[in-house]
C-alpha positions, 0 to 999 in steps of 0.5 A: 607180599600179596598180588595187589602190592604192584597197585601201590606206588613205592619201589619193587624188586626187579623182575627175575630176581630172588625176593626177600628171603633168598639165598643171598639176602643182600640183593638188590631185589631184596634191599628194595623189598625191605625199603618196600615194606618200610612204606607200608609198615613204617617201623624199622624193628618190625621190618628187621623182624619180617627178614631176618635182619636188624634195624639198622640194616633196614634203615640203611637201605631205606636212607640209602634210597631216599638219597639216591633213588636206588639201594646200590653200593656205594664205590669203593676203592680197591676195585680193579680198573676198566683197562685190566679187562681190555686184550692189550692189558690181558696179553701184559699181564700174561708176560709179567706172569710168566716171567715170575712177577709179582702183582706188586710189580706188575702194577709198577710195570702197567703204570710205566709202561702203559700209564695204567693206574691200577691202585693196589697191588690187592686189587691187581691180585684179586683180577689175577686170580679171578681171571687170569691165573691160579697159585701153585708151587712148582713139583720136583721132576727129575733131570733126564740126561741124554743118556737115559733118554737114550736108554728108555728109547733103546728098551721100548724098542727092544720090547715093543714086538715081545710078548708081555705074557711071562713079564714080572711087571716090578715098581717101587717107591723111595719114602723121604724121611726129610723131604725139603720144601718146593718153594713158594707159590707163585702164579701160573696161567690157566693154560699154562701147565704147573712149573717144576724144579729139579728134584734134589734129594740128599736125606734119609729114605727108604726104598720099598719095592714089589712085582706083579705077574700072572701068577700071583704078586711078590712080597713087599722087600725093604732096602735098609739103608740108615733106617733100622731094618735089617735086610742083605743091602743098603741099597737095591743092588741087581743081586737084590732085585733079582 
């Protein structure tokens, strides 16, 4: 568009924004480019041909605009009500959340208890996502009894004042041939960490292990096990590891 086009009358982009051909060609700035060059051009194909675009999108923005004096999109339904954004409704929508509900049952709970019409439970899961919270399936953790919490608290303070200089620092990794689903996803807060669930493991696996020191790195040793290498044990015994 050349400098003298603001001397004529007609609708021009909004100052700031992206002209005709910007990244995001669906724009205010750009619809009312393309109502602009409709004044003076006059012919919906050519215009289509100036950005890119067909004539019926042309024609759209320039009826849109002589109905309503402006090129914005017209309401549509789905999109989440005013009241979500409010600190009332957010503290809610945060308890239903945590306890695990759904975005179905979340918008039941809002019309009852609040008298919130929300719509859909799309659009209740479309906020929720965009605001509140992420989809996550809950990681496997191992139950600690007291016992080994006992243990682990008695070996730090064994070894917390020896010297590390002469230590075989070992570690080994349990490979699951049939490793079992963690469920499905479900909503978890921003500042809340991902849930997890005890981890039960009752197949096939194989145990590898190895240790590091100073001098050098050991092997890579295999339990056997039901998996088909041939090795002393079934398992990691203390005879094994030593």
């Amino acid at each position: 568009m050349s400098p003298n086009c603001a001397h004529h009358a007609g609708p021009q982009p909004r100052r700031g924004s992206k002209t005709s051909m910007g990244p995001t060609p669906t724009t205010h700035a750009w619809r009312l480019q393309l109502v602009w060059d409709f004044k003076h051009v006059g012919n919906f194909t050519k215009v289509a041909r100036q950005h890119g675009t067909s004539a019926s999108v042309v024609r759209k923005w320039v009826r849109t605009y002589e109905g309503t004096g402006d090129v914005l999109d017209k309401a549509r339904s789905g999109r989440p009500a005013r009241g979500l954004a409010s600190p009332p409704v957010r503290e809610v929508l945060k308890a239903c959340i945590r306890d695990g509900k759904t975005c179905t049952a979340i918008v039941s709970d809002l019309k009852a208890g609040m008298g919130l019409s929300v719509g859909r439970a799309e659009t209740m899961r479309k906020f929720v996502k965009a605001d509140l919270a992420r989809r996550l399936r809950p990681k496997k953790k191992p139950n600690l009894t007291a016992t080994a919490k006992l243990k682990r608290v008695h070996f730090c303070r064994q070894w917390v004042d020896k010297s590390w200089a002469s230590v075989a620092v070992s570690d080994s990794k349990i490979f699951w041939l049939c490793p079992k689903g963690v469920g499905d996803k479900r909503w978890v807060l921003f500042e809340d960490d991902p849930p997890t669930v005890p981890a039960y493991r009752s197949c096939t696996k194989v145990h590898a292990y190895a240790a590091v020191t100073k001098w050098g790195k050991t092997d890579l040793f295999v339990t056997a096990g039901t998996t088909g290498f041939n090795n002393e044990s079934k398992d990691l015994t203390a005879k094994v590891y030593m």
